[in-house]
N, C-alpha and C positions, 0 to 999 in steps of 0.2 A: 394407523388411521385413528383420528382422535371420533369421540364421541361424539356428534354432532348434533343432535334432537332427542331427548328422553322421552320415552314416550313408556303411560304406567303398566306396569306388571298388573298389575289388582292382585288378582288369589291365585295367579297361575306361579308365584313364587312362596309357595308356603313351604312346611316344611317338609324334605324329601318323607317319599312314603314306599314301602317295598311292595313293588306290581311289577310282576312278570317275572322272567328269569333271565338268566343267559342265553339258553340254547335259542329262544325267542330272534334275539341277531344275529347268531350265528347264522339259525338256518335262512337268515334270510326270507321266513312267512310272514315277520313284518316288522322291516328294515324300522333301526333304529338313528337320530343321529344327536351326535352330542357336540357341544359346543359351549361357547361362554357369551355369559350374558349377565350385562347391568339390570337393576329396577331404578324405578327415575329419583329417589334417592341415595343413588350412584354407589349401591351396595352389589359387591361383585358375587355370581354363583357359576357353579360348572353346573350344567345341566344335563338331561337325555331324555327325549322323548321320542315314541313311535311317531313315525310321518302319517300317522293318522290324526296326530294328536294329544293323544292319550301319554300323559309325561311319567316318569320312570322315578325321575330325580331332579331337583334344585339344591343343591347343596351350597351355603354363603363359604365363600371361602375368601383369604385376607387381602390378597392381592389381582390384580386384574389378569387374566390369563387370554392368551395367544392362540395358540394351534393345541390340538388333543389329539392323542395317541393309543389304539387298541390294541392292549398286549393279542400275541398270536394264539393263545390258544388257554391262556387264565382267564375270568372274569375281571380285571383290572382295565382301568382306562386312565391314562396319566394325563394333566389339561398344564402346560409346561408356562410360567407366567410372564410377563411384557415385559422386554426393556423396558427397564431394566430391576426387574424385578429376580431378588433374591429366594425365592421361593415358589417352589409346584407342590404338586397336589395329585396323589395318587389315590383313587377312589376304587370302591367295587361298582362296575359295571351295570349289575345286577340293579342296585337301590340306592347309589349315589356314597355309600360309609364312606366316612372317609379315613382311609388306615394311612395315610404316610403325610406331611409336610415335609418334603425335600429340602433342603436347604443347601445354597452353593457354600463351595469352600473361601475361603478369606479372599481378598481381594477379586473374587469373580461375579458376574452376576447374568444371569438366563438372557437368550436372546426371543426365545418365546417358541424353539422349535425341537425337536428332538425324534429318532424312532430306536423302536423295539427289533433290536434281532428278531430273525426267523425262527432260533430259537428258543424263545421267550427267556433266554439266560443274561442280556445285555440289554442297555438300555444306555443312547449316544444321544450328548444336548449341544449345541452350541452355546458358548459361553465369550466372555470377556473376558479379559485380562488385564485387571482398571490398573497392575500395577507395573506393566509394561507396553503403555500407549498404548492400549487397544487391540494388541493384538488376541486376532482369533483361537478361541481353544475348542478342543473336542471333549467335554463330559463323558468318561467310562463310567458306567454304571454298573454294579450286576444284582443281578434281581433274586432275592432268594427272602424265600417264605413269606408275599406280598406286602417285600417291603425292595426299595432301592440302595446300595450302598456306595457311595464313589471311592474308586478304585485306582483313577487314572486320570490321565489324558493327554490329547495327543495335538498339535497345532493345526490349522485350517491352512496353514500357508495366507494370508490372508487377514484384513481388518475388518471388525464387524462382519461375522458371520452370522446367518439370518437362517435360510430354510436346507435342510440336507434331506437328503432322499435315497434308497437305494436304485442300485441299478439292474436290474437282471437278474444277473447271476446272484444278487443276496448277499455279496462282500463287500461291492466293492460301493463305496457313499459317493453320491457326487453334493458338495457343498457350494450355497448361495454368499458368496463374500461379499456386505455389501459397500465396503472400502469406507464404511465413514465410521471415524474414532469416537465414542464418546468416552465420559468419565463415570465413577461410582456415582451410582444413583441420580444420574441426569441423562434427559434425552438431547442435551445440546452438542449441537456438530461440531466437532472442534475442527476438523480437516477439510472442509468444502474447497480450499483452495489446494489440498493436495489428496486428493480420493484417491484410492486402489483398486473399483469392484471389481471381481474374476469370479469365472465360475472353476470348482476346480474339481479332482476326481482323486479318493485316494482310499488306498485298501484302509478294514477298518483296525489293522494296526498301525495305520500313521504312516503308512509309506506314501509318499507322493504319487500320482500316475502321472497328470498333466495338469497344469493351470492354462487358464485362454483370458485375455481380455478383449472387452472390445473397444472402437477406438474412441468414443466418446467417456470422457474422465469423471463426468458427471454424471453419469449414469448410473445407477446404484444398483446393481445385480439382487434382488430379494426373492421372490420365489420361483416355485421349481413345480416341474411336471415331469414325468419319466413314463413313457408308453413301454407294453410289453418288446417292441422289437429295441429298447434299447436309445431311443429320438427321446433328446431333453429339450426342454423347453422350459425361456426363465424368464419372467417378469421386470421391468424393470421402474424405477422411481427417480424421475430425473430431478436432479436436484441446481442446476443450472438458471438461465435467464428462462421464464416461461414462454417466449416466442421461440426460442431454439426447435429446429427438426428434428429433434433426438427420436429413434426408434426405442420404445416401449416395451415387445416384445424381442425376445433371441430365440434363437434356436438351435442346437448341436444334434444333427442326424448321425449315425452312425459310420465312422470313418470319415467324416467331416470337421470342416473347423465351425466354432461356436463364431456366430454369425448372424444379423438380422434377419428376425421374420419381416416377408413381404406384405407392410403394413398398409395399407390403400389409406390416404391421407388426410381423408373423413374421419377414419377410425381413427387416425394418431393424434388427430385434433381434439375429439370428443372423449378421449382418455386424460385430457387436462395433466399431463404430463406423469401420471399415475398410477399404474395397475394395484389390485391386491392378489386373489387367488387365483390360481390355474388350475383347472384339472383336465384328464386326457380318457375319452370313451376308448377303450381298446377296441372293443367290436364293432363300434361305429363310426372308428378313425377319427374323430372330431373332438378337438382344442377349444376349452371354454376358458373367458378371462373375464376378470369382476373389475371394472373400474367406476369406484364409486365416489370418484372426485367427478366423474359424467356420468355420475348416476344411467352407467351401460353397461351391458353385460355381452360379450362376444362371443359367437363359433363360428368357426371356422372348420371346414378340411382339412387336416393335418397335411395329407402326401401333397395335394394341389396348392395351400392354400391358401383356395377360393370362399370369401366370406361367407357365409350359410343364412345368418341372422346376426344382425344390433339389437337387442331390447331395451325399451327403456324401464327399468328397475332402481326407485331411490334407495340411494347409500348402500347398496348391494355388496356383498362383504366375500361368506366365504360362498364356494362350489366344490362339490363332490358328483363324483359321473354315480349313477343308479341302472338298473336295466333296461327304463324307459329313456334315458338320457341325462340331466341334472338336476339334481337340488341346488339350489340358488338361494342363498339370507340374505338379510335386511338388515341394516341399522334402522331405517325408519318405518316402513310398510312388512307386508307380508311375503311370507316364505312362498317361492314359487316351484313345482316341477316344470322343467321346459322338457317335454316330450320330442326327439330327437325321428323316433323312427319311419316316418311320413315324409312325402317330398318336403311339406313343410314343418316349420318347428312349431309348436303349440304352447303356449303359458299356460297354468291352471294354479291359483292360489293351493294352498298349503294352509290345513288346519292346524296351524301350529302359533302359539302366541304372535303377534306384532311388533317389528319394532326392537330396538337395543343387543340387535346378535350382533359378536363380537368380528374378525375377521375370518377366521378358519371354522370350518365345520369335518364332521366326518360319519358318514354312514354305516353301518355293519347291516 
């Protein structure tokens, strides 16, 4: 999602200051989230504030960063950076330090997503492979003395892999392929005439489970949601004629084939042919999608479903589920909670700066 309105920081991006601690997110007395975010002269920082507010950290770091990652049980949070960017940024949690710049190995470069084992010992990025057309790799990482070391890696099956996720069980990854090639340090499509997307599933030694595609070519498989029974759900960005019916969202249920969700044709119009983030309330069943190419923000019932709420939210980025329902950012406007637990859904602005979050956020 490119930047599309700068809107200023003032003094909510000075320089990080140490307030609070860890146990503070942990316990969940008040939820923190961190994310990336420009100031309007288009200097990049990984940040964290309380959803009160009250911010943690701004930290500048070189490159534009994607989606963030909360080790399991360290004070560490990894902010993994954009295609195609050569570099992340492993901070303390705690005050924003920044203890590591990542760096990919030769010929690869970050696709903007990555997670942490369950047992804070690993750490898996999707990568490039600028020296073998594109194809998908899996960054091995392993984490020792809060630092990262790459170790390995394993193929996605797959071109342009984008968001991976675990499944359940905690082994096994299911990865976002989104079939389109680029080159070192360029975001240009080289394959629109010949795309791969699949969603695929594979232990996190590189064994293949299964690849699925669906039948639209142009369809570009990017991110992922995984509910505790095991139901994925993937976002899609079609890259096609923009009058095409392409379905935007899929869905793989458990012992099912990967499949469109039943998208009501209002909604697949008003997604301007686009998704960004998904996240999935386990306890309140309900699937939320940001698309902020129609500046809309979606839920739905997962087992039924039946659309819940459309909101209208500009440039709406990323979503993360919370215990009332969602956190919802902004490229352009303010951060909202949408309150999930009433027959109806509720907005309520977010004291939290305005304006310039990047696509992915994450709560603790």
């Amino acid at each position: 999602m490119k930047r599309r309105t700068l809107l200023g920081l003032g003094s909510t991006l000075l320089a990080a200051g140490a307030i609070g601690g860890w146990a503070i997110g942990r316990r969940g007395d008040q939820p923190v989230l961190f994310s990336a975010r420009d100031d309007a002269d288009g200097r990049h920082y990984a940040v964290g504030y309380r959803l009160d507010g009250s911010r943690l950290f701004a930290t500048p770091v070189g490159e534009r960063c994607h989606d963030v990652y909360v080790h399991p049980h360290l004070p560490l949070v990894m902010f993994v950076g954009r295609r195609p960017s050569r570099e992340s940024y492993l901070l303390d949690s705690r005050d924003g330090t920044l203890l590591q710049v990542l760096e990919t190995a030769a010929d690869r470069h970050f696709y903007g997503h990555g997670v942490f084992h369950a047992s804070g010992d690993w750490f898996y990025a999707t990568e490039n492979d600028t020296a073998a057309a594109g194809r998908g790799v899996l960054g091995v990482y392993r984490v020792e003395e809060r630092r990262l070391q790459r170790v390995g890696e394993h193929p996605t099956h797959g071109i342009g892999p984008h968001q991976l996720l675990w499944m359940p069980d905690g082994e096994t990854l299911v990865v976002a392929n989104g079939g389109i090639r680029t080159e070192a340090d360029s975001r240009e499509k080289m394959n629109l005439d010949a795309m791969e997307p699949s969603l695929v599933l594979l232990r996190r030694d590189g064994t293949l489970i299964s690849k699925e595609q669906l039948p639209e070519q142009m369809n570009s498989v990017r991110h992922l949601a995984v509910a505790a029974d095991g139901t994925v759900v993937a976002g899609q960005q079609y890259e096609g004629d923009p009058l095409d019916r392409a379905p935007l969202v899929a869905i793989k249920r458990p012992g099912q084939a990967f499949q469109a969700f039943p998208l009501g044709e209002q909604q697949r119009q008003a997604m301007n042919q686009y998704t960004a983030s998904l996240a999935i309330h386990d306890e309140l069943r309900l699937l939320a999608v940001t698309a902020p190419r129609g500046n809309s923000v979606f839920f739905w019932d997962l087992d039924s479903a039946e659309l819940r709420q459309q909101a209208h939210l500009p440039d709406c980025a990323g979503v993360a589920a919370v215990a009332d329902g969602f956190v919802v950012s902004s490229g352009q406007g303010r951060c909202r909670l949408f309150d999930c637990r009433g027959p109806g859904i509720v907005a309520q602005p977010l004291d939290l700066p305005a304006g310039l979050w990047d696509n992915h956020l994450r709560v603790v």
